[in-house]
Each structure stands twice: as C-alpha cells, then as structure tokens.
ROSE-4610 file (N, C-alpha, C; in Angstrom, 1 decimal, always signed):
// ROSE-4610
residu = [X/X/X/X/X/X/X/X/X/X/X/X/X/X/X/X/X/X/X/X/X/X/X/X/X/X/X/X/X/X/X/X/X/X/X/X/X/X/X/X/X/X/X/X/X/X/X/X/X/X/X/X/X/X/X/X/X/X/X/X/X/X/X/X/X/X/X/X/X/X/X/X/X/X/X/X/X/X/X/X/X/X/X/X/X/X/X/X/X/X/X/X/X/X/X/X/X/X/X/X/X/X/X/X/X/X/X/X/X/X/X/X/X/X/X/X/X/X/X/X/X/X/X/X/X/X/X/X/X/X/X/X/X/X/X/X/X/X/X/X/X/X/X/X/X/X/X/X/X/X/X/X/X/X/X/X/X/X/X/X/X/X/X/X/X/X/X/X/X/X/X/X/X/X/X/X/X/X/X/X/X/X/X/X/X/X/X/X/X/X/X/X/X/X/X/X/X/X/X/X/X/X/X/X/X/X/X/X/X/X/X/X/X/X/X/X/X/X/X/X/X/X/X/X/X/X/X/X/X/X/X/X/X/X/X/X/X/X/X/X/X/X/X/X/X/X/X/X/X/X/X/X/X/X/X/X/X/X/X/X/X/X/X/X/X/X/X/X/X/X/X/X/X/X/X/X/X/X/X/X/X/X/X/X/X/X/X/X/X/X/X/X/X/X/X/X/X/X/X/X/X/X/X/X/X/X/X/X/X/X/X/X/X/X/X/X/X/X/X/X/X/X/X/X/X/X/X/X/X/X/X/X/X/X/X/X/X/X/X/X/X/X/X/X/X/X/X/X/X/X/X/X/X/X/X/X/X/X/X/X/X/X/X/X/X/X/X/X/X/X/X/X/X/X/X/X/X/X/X/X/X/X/X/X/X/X/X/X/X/X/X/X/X/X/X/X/X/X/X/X/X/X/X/X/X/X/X/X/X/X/X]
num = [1/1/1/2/2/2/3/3/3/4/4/4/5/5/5/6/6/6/7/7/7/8/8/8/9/9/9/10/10/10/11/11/11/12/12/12/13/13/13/14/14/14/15/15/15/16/16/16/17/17/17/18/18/18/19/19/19/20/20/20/21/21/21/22/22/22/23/23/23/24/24/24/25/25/25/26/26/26/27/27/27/28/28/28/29/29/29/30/30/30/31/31/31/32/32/32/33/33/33/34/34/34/35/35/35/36/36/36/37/37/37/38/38/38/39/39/39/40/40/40/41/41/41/42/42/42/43/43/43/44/44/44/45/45/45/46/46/46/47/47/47/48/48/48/49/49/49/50/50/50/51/51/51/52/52/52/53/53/53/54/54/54/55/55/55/56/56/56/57/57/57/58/58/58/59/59/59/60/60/60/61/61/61/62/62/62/63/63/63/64/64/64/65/65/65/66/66/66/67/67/67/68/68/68/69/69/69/70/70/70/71/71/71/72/72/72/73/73/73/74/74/74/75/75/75/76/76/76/77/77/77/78/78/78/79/79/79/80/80/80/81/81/81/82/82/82/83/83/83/84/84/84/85/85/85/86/86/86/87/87/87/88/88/88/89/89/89/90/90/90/91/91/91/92/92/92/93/93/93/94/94/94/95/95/95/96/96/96/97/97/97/98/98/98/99/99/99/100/100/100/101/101/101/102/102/102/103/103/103/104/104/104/105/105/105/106/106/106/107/107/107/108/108/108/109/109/109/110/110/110/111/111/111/112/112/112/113/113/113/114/114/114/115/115/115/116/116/116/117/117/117/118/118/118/119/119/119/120/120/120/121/121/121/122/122/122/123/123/123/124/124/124/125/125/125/126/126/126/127/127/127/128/128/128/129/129/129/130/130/130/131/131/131/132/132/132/133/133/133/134/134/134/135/135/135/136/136/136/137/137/137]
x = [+0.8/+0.0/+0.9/-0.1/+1.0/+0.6/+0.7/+0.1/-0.1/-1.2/-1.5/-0.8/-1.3/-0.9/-2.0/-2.7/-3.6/-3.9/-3.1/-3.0/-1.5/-2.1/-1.2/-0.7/+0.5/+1.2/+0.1/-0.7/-1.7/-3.0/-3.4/-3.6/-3.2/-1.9/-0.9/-0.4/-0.9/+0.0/-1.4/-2.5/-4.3/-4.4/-4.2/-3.9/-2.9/-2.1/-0.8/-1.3/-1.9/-2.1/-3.4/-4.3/-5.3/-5.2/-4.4/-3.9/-3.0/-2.2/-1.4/-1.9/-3.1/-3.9/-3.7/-4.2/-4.2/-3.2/-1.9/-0.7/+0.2/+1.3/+2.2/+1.8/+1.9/+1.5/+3.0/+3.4/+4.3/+3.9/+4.6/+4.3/+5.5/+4.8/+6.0/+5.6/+6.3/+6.2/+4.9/+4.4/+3.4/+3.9/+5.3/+5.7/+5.5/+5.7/+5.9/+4.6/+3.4/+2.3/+2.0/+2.5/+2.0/+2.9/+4.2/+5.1/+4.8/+4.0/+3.4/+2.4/+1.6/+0.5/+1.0/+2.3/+2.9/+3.8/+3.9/+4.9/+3.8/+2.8/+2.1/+0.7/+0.0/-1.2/-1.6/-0.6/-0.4/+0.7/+1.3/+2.2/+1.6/+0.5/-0.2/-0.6/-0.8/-1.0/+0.1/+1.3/+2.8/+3.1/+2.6/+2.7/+1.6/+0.4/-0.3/+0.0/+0.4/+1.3/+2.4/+3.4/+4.2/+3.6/+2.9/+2.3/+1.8/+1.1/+0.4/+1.8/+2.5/+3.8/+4.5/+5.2/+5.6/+4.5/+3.2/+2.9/+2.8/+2.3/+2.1/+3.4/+4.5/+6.0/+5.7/+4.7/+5.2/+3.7/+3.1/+1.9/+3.0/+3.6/+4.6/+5.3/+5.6/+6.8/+5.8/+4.2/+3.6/+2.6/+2.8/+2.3/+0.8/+0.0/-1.7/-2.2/-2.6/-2.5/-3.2/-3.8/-4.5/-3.4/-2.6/-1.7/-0.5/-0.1/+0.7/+0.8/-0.6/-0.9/-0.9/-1.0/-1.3/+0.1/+1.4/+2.6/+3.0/+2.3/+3.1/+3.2/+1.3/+1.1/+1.9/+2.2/+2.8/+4.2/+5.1/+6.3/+6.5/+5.7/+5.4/+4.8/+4.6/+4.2/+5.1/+6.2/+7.2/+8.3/+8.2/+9.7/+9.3/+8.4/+8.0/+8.0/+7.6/+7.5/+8.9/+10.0/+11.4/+11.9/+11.6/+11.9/+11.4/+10.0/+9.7/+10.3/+10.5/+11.3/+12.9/+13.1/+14.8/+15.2/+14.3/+14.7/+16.3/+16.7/+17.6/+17.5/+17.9/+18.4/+17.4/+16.5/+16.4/+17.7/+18.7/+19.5/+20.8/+20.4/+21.4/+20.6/+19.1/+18.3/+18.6/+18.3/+18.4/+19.7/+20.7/+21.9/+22.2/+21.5/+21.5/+21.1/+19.8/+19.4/+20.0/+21.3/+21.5/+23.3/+22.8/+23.7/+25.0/+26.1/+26.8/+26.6/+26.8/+26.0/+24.8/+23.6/+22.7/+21.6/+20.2/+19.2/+18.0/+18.5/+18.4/+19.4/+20.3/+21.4/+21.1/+20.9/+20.4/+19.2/+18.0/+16.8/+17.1/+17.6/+17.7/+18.5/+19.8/+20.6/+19.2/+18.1/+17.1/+16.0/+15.8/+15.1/+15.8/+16.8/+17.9/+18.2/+18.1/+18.2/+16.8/+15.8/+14.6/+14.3/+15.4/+14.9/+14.0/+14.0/+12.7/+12.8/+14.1/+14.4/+13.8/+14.2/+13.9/+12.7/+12.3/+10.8/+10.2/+10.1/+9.2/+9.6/+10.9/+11.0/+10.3/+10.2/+9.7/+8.1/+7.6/+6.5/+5.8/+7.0/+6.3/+6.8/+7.8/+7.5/+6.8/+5.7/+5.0/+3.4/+3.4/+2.2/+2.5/+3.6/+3.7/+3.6/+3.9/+3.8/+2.0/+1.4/+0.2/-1.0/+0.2/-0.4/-0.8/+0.7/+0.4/+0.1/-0.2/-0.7/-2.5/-3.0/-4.3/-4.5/-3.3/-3.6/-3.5/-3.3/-3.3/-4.6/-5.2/-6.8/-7.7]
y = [-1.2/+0.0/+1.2/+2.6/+4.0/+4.4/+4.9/+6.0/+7.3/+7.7/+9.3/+10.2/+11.4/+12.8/+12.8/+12.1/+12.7/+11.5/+10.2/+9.2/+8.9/+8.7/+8.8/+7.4/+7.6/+6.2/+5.3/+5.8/+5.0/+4.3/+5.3/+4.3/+3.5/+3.6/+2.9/+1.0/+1.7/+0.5/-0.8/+0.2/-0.2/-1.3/-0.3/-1.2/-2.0/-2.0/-3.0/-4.0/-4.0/-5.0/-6.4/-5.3/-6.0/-7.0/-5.9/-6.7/-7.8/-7.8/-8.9/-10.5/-10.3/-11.0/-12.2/-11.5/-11.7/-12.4/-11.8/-12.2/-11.1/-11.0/-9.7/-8.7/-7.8/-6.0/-5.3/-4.3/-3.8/-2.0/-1.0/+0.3/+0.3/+0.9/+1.4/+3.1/+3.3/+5.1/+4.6/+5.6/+5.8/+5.5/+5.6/+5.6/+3.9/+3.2/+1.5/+1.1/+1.5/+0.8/+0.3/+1.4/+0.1/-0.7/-0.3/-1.7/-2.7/-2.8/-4.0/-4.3/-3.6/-4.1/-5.1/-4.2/-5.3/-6.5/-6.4/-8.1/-8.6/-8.2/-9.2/-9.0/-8.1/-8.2/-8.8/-8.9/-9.2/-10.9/-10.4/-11.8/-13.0/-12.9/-14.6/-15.4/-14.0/-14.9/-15.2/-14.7/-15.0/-16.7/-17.1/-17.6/-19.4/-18.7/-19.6/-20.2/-19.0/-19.7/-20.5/-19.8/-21.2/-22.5/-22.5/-23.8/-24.8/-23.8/-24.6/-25.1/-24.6/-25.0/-26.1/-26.0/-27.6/-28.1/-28.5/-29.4/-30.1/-29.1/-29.6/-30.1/-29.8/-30.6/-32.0/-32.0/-33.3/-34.3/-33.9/-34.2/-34.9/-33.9/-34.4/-35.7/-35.7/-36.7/-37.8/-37.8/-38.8/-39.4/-38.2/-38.4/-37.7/-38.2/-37.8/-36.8/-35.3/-33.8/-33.6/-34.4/-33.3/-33.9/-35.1/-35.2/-34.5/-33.8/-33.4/-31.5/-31.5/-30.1/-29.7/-30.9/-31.4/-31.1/-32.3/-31.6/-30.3/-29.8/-28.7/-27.5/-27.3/-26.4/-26.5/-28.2/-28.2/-28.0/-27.8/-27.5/-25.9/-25.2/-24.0/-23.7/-24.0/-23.6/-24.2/-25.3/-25.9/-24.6/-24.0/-23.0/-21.7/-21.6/-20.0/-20.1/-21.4/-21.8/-21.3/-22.3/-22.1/-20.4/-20.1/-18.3/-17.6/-17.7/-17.1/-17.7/-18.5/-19.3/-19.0/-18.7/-18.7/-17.8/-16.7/-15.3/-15.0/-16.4/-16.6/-15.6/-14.8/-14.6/-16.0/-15.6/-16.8/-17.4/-16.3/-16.8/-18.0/-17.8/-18.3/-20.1/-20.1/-21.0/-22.2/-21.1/-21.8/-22.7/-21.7/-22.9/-24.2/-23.4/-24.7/-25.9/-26.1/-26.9/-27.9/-27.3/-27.7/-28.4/-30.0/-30.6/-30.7/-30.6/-30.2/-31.2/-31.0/-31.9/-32.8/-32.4/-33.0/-32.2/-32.6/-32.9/-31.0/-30.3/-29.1/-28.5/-27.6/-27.4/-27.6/-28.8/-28.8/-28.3/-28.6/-27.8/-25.8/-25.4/-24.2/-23.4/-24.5/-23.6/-23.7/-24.7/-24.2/-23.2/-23.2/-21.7/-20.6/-20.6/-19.1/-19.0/-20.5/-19.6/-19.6/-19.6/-19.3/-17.9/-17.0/-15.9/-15.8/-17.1/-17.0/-15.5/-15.3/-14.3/-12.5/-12.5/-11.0/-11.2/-11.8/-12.4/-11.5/-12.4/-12.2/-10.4/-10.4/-9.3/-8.2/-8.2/-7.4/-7.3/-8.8/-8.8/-7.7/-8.0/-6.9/-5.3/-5.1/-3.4/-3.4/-4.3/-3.5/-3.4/-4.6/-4.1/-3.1/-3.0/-1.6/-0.2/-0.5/+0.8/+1.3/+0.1/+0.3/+0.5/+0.0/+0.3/+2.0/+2.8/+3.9/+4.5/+4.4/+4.7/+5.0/+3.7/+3.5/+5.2/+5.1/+6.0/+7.4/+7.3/+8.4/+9.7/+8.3/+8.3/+9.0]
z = [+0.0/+0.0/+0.0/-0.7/-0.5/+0.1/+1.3/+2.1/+1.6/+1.6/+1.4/+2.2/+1.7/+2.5/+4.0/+3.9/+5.1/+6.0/+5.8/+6.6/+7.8/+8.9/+9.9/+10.0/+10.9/+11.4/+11.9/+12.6/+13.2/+11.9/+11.1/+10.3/+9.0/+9.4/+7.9/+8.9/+10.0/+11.1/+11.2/+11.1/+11.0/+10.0/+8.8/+7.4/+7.3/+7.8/+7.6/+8.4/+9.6/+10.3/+10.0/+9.3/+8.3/+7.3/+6.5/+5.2/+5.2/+6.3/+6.4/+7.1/+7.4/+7.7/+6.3/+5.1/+3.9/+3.4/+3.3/+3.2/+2.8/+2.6/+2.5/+2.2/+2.8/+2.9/+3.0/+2.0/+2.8/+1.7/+2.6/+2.9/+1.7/+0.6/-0.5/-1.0/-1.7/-2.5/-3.4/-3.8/-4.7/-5.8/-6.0/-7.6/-7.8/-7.0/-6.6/-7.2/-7.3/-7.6/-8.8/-9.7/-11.3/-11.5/-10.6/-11.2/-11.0/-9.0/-8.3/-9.5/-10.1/-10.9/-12.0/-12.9/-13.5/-13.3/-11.7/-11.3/-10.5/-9.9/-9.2/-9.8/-9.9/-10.5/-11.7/-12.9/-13.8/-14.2/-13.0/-12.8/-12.6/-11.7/-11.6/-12.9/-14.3/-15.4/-16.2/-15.7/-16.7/-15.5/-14.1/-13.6/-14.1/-14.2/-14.7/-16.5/-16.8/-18.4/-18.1/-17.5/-17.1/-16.3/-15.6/-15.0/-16.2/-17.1/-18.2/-19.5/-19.3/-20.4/-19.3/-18.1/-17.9/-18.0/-17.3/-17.4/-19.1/-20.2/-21.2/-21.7/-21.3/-21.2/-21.0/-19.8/-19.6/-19.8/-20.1/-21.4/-22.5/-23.3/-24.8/-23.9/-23.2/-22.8/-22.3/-22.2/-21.8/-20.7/-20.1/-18.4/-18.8/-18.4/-18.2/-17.3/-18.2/-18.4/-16.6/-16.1/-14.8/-14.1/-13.9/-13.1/-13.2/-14.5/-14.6/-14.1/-14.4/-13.9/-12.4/-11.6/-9.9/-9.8/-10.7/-10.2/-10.5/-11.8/-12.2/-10.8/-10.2/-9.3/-7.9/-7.9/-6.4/-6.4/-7.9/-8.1/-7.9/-8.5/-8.0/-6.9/-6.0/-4.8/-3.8/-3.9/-3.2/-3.3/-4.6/-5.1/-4.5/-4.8/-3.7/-2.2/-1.7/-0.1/+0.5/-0.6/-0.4/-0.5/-1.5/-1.7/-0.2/-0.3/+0.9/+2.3/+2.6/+4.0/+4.0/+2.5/+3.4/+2.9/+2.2/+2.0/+0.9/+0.4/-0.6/-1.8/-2.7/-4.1/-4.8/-6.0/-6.6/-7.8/-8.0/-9.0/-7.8/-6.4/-5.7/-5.5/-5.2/-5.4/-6.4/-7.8/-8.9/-9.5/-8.8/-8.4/-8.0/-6.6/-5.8/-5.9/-7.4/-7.6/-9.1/-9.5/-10.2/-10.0/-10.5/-10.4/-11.9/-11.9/-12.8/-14.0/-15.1/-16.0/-16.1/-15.3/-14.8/-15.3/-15.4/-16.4/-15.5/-14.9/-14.4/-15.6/-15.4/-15.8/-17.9/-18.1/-19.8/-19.9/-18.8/-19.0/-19.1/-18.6/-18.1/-19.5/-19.6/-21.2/-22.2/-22.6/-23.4/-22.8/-22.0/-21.5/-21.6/-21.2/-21.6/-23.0/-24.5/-25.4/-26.3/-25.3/-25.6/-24.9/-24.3/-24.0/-23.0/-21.7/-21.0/-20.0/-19.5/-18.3/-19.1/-20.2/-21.3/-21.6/-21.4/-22.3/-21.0/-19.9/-18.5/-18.2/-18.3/-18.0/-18.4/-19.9/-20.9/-20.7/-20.4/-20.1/-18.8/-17.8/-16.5/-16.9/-17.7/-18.1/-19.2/-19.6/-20.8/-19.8/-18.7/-18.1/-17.0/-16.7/-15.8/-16.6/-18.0/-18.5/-18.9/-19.2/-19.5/-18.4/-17.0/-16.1/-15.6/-16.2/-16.2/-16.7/-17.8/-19.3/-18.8/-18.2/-17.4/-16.6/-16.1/-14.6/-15.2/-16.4/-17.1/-17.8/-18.1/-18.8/-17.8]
C-alpha cells in the first residue's frame, strides 16, 4: 500500500495489520504501484502460463495432463514456499538446484536460449507501462 498525505502512522499501522492477515503487505512510494500491478497483479497470469507450459511438457513426454498439472502447481508452490522461508536470491536458489552436467542445468541452457528471463522481463515493463498509461486516462 501508499500511504496518502492525510494518513497517519496510526492508520498505515491499521492497514498494515489488516492486510497482512491476507498475506504480504508492505508500505511502498506511490511511484511502486504500477510496477506491483505489473509483477504481481499481472504476474499470476505469466505464472499460470508457465504452470500450463511444464505441465504440457510433460503431457509431450507422456504423463496424463491433470496429473501433470497437480505436479506442475505443487512445483510451483514448493519453489516459492522455499523463496519465501529462506529469503535466498532466486538466482542463488536456482543454483543450488543444479547438479553439474545434470538434467536441471540442460533444461535451463534451453530456457535461456529461448529468452525465458527478457521475455518475463519485458513482459512486466509492458504491463507496468500500460499500467500507467491507465492512470493516465
């Protein structure tokens, strides 16, 4: 949330205590909000496109599409559990999970020269721009 001009500690502390009920709340600048719009508001659907690409990975390779979707969601929600619990770098994460000539490590050189990291990227400054583009109208 941004606090206004006419909101006190007392009720930023109100709201913070509310929302976190919810799940993560935290007190940013006003300028912070369409970016949030384009990495989280917008991000759950660059998140659900990826869920629907491995699994349909592993669809091609043979495995039966709702089980594969079951793992795809609980691989993604294992990796964020991790991010959020040990407060790690995910580029330090992503290491860690790769053994040196090992079947991580080959997956990853084809996502990097598929441009996945520029891709995503590009993806959250075009909805942060349109985000403001919105706030413009």
């Amino acid at each position: 949330f941004a606090r206004g001009s006419g909101a006190s500690d007392e009720d930023a502390a109100l709201l913070q205590n509310l929302l976190t009920s919810c799940g993560l709340c935290e007190e940013v600048p006003e300028s912070y909000i369409d970016i949030h719009t384009g990495l989280s508001g917008s991000g759950v659907a660059y998140v659900y496109l990826f869920a629907e690409a491995l699994a349909e990975g592993a669809v091609k390779m043979g495995m039966p599409g709702a089980l594969a979707s079951r793992i795809a969601a609980q691989t993604l929600l294992g990796a964020a559990k991790v991010m959020l619990e040990t407060g790690e770098h995910p580029a330090k994460l992503r290491g860690d999970v790769c053994t040196p000539g090992g079947t991580t490590i080959h997956a990853l050189h084809q996502l990097e020269k598929g441009a996945l990291r520029a891709t995503v990227m590009s993806a959250v400054e075009a909805a942060t721009q349109r985000a403001r583009d919105v706030g413009e109208d």
